[in-house]
N, C-alpha and C positions, 0 to 999 in steps of 0.2 A: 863173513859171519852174519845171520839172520837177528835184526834186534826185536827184541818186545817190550814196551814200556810197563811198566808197574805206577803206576799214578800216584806216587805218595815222597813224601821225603823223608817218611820213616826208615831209619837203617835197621834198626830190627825187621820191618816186613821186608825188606831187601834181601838182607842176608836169608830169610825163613825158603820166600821161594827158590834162590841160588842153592840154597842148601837140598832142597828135594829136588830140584831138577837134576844136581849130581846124583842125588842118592839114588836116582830113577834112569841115571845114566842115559839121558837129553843129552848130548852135545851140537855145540853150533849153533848154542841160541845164546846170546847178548842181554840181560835184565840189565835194563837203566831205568834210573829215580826220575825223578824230576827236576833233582839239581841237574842232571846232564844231558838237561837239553834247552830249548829257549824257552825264559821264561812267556809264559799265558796267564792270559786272567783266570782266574779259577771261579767258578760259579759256587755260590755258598748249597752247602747241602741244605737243600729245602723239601727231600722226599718225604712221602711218610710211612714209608719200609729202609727196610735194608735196601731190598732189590733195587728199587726207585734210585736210592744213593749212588747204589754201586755203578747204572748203566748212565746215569749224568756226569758222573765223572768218568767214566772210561770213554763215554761218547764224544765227551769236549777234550779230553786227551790226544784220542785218535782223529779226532777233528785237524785239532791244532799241531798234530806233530808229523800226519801222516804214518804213524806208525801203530801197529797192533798195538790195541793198551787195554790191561788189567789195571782195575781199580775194586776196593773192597769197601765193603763198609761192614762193621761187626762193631758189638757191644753186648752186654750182659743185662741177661730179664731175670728179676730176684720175684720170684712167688711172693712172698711177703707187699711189695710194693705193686701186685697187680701189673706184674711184665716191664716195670720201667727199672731203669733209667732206658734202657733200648735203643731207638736209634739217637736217643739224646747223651748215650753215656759220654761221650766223647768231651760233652758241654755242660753237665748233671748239674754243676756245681755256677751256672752263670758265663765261666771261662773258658772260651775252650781249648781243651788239650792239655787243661792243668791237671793232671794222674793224681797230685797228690790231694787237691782241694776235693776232686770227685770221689777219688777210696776214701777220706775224712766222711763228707757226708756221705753215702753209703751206710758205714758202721754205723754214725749219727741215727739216723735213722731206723736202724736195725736192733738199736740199744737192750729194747725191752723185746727185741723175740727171740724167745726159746732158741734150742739148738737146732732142735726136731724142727721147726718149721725155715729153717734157714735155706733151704732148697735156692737154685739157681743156674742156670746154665749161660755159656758164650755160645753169640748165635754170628753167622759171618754168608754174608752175599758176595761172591765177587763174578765179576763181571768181564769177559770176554767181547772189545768190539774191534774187529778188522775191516780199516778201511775200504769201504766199496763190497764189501763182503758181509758176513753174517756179524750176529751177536749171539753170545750165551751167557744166561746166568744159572751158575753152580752153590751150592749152599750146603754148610755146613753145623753139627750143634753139638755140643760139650755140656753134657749135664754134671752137678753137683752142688755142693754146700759153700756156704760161707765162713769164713772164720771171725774171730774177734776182733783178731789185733795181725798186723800184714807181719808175712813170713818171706825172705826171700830175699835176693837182690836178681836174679833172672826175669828178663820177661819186660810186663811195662803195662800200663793200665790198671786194670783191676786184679792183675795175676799175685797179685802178693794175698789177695782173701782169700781166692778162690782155690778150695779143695777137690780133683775131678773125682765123679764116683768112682766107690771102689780103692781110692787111694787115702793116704794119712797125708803126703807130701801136696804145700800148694805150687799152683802153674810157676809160680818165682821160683820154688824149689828144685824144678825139674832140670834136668840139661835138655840143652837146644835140641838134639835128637829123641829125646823123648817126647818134649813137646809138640814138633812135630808131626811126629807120627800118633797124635793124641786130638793135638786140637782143632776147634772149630774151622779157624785159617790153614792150616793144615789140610785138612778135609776139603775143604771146597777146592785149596791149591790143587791136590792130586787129582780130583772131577776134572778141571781143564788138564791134563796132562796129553790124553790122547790129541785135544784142537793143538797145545803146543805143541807135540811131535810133528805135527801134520806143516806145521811153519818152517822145520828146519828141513823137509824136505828138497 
C-alpha cells in the first residue's frame, strides 16, 4: 500500500483527511502522522502566509522522510481585528497550541463589538510536496460570525465561536461529516484529491 504523510500530530486532522479519502473512495493509500514515523527536527513556522507555512513544513517532511507529505497551516481572520489572529492563530495568546488561552482572548477582545460586525472566516493552505517531484498549494475559506461564549465539544481551536454562514450551529456543533464537507480544511483536502488519486496508481 502507497503511504502519504500528513505533517501534523493532530488526530483530529488525521482522522478529517482518512475520512474524505474514504468518503471519495481513495483506496491504497496509507495517512500517517508524525508519530509514525522517525522523529525530525521540525523548523518553527516563520512564514508570513499560510501558503509559506504550509510548503516549509511539507517540504522538510518530505525532505526527512522520503515520503509524499501534506502539511497545512490554517487559522481564522476576524474583520473586527483587521485579519488577525491569522497565521498567528495557532499562538494568538503567547502559547502555542493552547485553544483554550487563544478562544479566551479572541472573545476578550471582541467584548465591545456589536453582533453585526462580528464577521470572520477559517482560511487553510495545504500543501502537496513529492519527493523529486512536483509541489502544489491548494486553499480553502469558511466564512462567518463569531459568538459570544463557545458552544460545542466537536472540533478544536476556534470551532466552539465560530458560526458558518448560513447556519445557527457552531463548527463544534457539527458532526465530523458535516464539517467536512463545510470546512476550510475540508476544502483544500478535496483540491488535492485528484494528485492523491494519482499516488495510488
Amino acid at each position: 500500500m502507497n503511504q502519504v504523510l500528513l505533517a501534523t500530530r493532530n488526530a483530529k486532522k488525521l482522522g478529517e483527511l482518512r475520512r474524505i479519502l474514504a468518503a471519495e473512495g481513495i483506496e491504497g493509500l496509507e495517512v500517517l502522522g508524525l508519530a509514525d514515523v522517525e522523529e525530525f527536527e521540525e523548523a518553527p513556522e516563520t512564514g508570513a502566509t499560510f501558503e509559506e507555512n504550509a510548503l516549509i513544513k511539507a517540504r522538510e517532511a518530505a525532505a526527512a522522510t522520503g515520503l509524499p507529505s501534506i502539511a497545512d497551516d490554517s487559522g481564522i481572520v476576524v474583520d473586527a481585528l483587521n485579519g488577525m489572529p491569522g497565521v498567528l492563530s495557532a499562538r494568538w495568546s503567547g502559547r502555542h497550541g493552547d485553544d483554550q488561552a487563544n478562544l479566551d482572548l479572541v472573545l476578550a477582545q471582541l467584548a465591545d463589538v456589536p453582533d453585526e460586525r462580528r464577521g470572520a472566516g477559517f482560511v487553510c493552505a495545504a500543501a502537496l510536496v513529492i519527493p523529486d517531484g512536483g509541489e502544489v498549494v491548494v486553499h480553502g475559506d469558511w466564512g462567518g460570525t463569531l459568538t459570544r461564549k463557545p458552544r460545542g465539544a466537536n472540533g478544536f481551536g476556534y470551532d466552539p465561536i465560530f458560526v458558518p454562514e448560513g447556519g445557527t450551529r457552531t463548527s463544534a456543533e457539527l458532526d465530523p461529516a458535516e464539517k467536512d464537507a463545510a470546512s476550510h480544511r475540508g476544502q483544500a483536502l478535496r483540491e488535492l484529491l485528484p494528485y492523491l488519486r494519482e499516488l495510488t496508481a
